[in-house]
N, C-alpha and C positions, 0 to 999 in steps of 0.2 A: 504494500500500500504506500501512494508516495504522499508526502506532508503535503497540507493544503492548509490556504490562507485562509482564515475565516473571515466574512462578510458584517461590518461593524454599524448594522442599520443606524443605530441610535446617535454613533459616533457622529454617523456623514449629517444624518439630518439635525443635531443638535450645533456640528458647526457654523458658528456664523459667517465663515468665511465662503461657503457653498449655498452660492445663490441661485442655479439651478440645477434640476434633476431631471433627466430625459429617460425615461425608459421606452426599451426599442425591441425587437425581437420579433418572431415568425407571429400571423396571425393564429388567433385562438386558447396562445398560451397565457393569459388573464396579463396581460398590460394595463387595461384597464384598469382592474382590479385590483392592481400592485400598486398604480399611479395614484388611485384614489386613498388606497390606505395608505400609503405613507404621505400621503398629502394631510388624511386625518389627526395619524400618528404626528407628524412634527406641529400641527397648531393645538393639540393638546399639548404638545411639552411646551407651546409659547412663540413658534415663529408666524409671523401674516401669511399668510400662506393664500398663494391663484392657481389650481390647480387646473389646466387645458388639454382639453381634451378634443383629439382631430380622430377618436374612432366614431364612424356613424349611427352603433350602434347604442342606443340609448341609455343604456344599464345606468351610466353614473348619476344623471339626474335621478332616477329610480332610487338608486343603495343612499343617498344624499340627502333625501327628501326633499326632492326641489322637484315642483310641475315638471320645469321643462329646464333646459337649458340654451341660449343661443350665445351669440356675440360679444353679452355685456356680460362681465364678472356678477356671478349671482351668491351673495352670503348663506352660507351652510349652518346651520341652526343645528351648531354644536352642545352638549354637557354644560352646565357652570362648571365642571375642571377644568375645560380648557385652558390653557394657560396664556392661549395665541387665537387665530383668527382663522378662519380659510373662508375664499371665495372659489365659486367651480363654474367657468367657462365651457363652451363646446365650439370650436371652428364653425362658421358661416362662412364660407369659402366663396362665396361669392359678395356677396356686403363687406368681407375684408377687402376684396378687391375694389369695387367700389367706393368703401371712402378712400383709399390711394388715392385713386383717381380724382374725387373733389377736393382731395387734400391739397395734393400737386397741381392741379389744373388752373386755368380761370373756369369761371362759368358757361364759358361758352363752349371754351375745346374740354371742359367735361362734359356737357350734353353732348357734344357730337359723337364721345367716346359711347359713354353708355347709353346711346338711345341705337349705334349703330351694332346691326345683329353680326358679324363676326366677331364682336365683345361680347357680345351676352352669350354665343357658344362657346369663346375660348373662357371666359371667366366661369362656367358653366361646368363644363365638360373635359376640359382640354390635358389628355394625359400630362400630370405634373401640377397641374395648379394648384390643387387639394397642397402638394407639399411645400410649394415655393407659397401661399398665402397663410401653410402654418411657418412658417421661419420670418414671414410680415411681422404674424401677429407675434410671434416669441420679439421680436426686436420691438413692437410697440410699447409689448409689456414691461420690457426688460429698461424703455425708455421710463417708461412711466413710473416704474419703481423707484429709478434711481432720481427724479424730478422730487416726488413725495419722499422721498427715503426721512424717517425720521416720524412722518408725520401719521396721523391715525388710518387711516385709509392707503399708507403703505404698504405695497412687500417686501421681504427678505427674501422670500426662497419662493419662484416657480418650479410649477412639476408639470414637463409634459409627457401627455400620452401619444406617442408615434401611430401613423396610421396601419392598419390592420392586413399590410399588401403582403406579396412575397418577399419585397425585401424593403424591410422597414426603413433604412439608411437611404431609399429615395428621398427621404427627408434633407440629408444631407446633399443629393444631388441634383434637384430638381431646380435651384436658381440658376445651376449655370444650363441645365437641358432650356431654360424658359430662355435665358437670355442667348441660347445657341440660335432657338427657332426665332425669335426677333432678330436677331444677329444676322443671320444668314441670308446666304445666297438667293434664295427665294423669295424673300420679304426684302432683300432690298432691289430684288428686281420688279418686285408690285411697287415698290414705292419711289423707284426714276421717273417715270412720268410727271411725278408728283412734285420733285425733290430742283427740276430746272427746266432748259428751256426745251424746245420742242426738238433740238439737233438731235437730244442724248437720246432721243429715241430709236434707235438703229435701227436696220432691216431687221437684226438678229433677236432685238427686245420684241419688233413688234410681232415677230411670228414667231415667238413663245407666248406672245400675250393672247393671240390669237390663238393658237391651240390651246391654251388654258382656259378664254372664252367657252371654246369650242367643250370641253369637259367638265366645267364647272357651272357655266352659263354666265352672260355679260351681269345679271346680279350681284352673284355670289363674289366675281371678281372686283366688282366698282365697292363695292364692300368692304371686301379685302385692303382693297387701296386706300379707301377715305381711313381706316381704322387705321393705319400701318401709318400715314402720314399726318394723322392724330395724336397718336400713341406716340411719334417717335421722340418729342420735345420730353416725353419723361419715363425716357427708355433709361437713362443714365441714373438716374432718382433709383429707380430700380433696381438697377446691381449694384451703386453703391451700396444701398441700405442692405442686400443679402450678403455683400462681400463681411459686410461690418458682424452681419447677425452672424456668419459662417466661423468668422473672426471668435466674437465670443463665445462661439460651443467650444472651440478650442484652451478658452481659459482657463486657470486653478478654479477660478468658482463654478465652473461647470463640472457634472459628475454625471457619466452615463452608468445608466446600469440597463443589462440586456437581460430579458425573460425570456424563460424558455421553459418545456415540460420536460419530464423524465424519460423522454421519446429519442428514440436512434436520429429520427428526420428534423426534431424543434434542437437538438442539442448539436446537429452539423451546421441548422444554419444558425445557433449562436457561434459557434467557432469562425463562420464567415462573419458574423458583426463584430465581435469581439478582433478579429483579422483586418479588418476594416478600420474599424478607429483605430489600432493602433497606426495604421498606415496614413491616416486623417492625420494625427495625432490629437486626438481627442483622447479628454481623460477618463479612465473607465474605472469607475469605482468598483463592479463586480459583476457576479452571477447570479442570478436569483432562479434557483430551480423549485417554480412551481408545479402544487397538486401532485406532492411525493406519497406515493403508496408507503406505510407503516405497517409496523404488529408491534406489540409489545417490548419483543426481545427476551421476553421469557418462557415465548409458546415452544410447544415440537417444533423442529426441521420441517420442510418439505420432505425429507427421504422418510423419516419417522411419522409424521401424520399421515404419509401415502401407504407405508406399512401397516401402520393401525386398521386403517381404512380397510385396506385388501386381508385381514383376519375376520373384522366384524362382517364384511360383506357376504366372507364365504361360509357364515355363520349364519347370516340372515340380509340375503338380498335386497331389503328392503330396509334394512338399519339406516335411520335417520343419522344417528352418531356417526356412521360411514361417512354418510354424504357430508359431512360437517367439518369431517375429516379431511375431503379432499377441496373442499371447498379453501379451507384454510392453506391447504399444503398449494396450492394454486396461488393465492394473496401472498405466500414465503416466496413462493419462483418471482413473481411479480417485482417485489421488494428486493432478492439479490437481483435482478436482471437489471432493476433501476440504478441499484446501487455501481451495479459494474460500470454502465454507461456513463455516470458520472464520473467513477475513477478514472473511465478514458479520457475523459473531457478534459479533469484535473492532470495528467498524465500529458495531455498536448500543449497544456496554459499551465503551469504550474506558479505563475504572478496572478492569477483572477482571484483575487477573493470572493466566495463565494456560499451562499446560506440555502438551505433547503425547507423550501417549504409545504408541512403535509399538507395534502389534503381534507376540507371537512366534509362532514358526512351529506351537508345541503347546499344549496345558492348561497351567494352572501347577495342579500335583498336590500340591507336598511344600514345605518351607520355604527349599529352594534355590527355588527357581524365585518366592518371595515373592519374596525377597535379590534376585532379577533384578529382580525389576518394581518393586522400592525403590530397585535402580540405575538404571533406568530414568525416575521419577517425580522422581531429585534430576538425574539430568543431560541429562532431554526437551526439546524443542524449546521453543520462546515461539511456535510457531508462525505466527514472520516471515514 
């Protein structure tokens, strides 16, 4: 067995020098779920806390007690222990883009932005926007903190929840894919016509423009155009402000942690985000192996309750204690086969710290059963 770090929840989130927390990792393995409780967990011990949340899937508002959630930080109607605060957000991926755009604009070339419909499909739909409008809103937040810092409607520490894709680090790569398609060849060949005089129009622009016509329709294209030569005056607004937000994930007060389950498939691709940021170089606080299969540690074996099992059975076929037997010695394979996996994990990262956390027997529904899985996340295994 090789030594492993152990994962110092209380540690990270009681620092006040760790201003945000990003957790990331394959869909399905409770990101969510992780981001909310330790969002609970540190405004009970005292910090303000905005936890944001970019999965579509609504659970947090639910576990939170809050109707709904959208755009505006919504106060969580925590214990009198509290010691701190939390507000819980959910990305509107489209209204973030949107006020950019009346932020940046005048009044007029923001109408013309968002009334024109190749905005309202790219702001919509447009593979990467969901990620590149949550690293917006992470820099508005991260602005607005430090504008209030000090004052009652401050925070210390954001937690965000990464989107729920194949690969969650689209987060980290979606400004520059946005500002690649802005950037490019493409958009600036829609936007020459627009850009000078009538010469720069070559034979060669105009019979791409024409056969683009010709498969998109003269619509779709004068659309194309009026938006690109809209847009372009706060193209730049744009990647500064992602270059900046990219900037600060890389900071000491930034601390990623990736979630993953006790699965062969969620534990390769934390090895690729764990791989990843360190390549970023982004700071990774740890591992959080969620919804770990347990037993006691003082029951039979799998080989001894499979034993037992196969006496009673040829005793009496129908022996309830049989089936009970194997039923258990099944939950023992389960728990060393997780356990292995983990050691490979630890075996390939031997710097991740890393904390395991079981599984409970139900949903976590309401903000008790957070407070569970916050108790659980500060006093989990190191998965020795």
């Amino acid at each position: 067995m090789s030594a492993r770090l152990h994962l110092d929840v209380d540690a990270l989130i009681d620092d006040p020098a760790t201003g945000i927390i990003v957790c990331c990792g394959a869909g399905g393995v409770g990101k969510t779920t992780t981001s909310a409780a330790l969002a609970v967990r540190a405004a009970m011990r005292g910090r303000k806390v905005v936890v944001l949340t970019i999965d579509p899937a609504r659970r947090l508002a639910q576990s939170m007690g809050i109707e709904q959630l959208d755009n505006t930080p919504r106060p969580v109607p925590l214990s009198d222990e509290a010691a701190g605060s939390l507000d819980a957000m959910m990305l509107d991926m489209k209204r973030t883009f949107d006020d950019v755009v009346t932020s940046q604009a005048s009044p007029e070339k923001a109408r013309q932005i968002l009334e024109n419909p190749f905005y309202i499909a790219l702001s919509s739909s447009f593979a990467g926007t969901q990620e590149y409008m949550a690293m917006e809103k992470l820099g508005q937040i991260h602005r607005q903190a430090q504008e209030r810092a000090g004052q009652p409607d401050g925070y210390d520490l954001i937690v965000v929840d990464t989107p729920p894709s194949r690969s969650a680090l689209d987060f980290l790569d979606a400004p520059e894919r946005l500002s690649s398609f802005l950037d490019g060849r493409f958009i600036r060949l829609l936007l020459a016509p627009a850009r000078g005089p009538a010469r720069l129009m070559t034979v060669g622009v105009g019979v791409v423009t024409g056969a683009l016509t010709k498969v998109l329709g003269a619509q779709v294209l004068k659309d194309m155009q009026m938006f690109v030569a809209a847009f372009d005056t706060l193209f730049g607004g744009f990647r500064q402000r992602a270059q900046k937000t990219f900037e600060l994930l890389q900071t000491d007060g930034t601390a990623f942690l990736v979630v993953a389950a006790p699965e062969n498939d969620a534990l390769r691709e934390a090895a690729y985000f764990v791989e990843r940021l360190r390549d970023d170089d982004m700071p990774l606080a740890g591992l959080v192996v969620n919804r770990a299969s347990t037993t006691s540690g003082k029951e039979l074996s799998a080989e001894e309750a499979t034993a037992a099992a196969d006496r009673l059975t040829r005793e009496d076929p129908a022996s309830v204690t049989g089936a009970l037997l194997r039923v258990h010695a099944d939950r023992a394979r389960m728990v060393a086969r997780e356990a292995q996996l983990c050691e490979r994990f630890a075996s390939a990262h031997p710097r991740v710290p890393t904390v395991v956390v079981p599984a409970l027997a139900g949903d976590v529904h309401d903000l008790d059963g957070l407070r569970r899985i916050g108790d659980l996340l500060a006093d989990g295994e190191d998965a020795s």
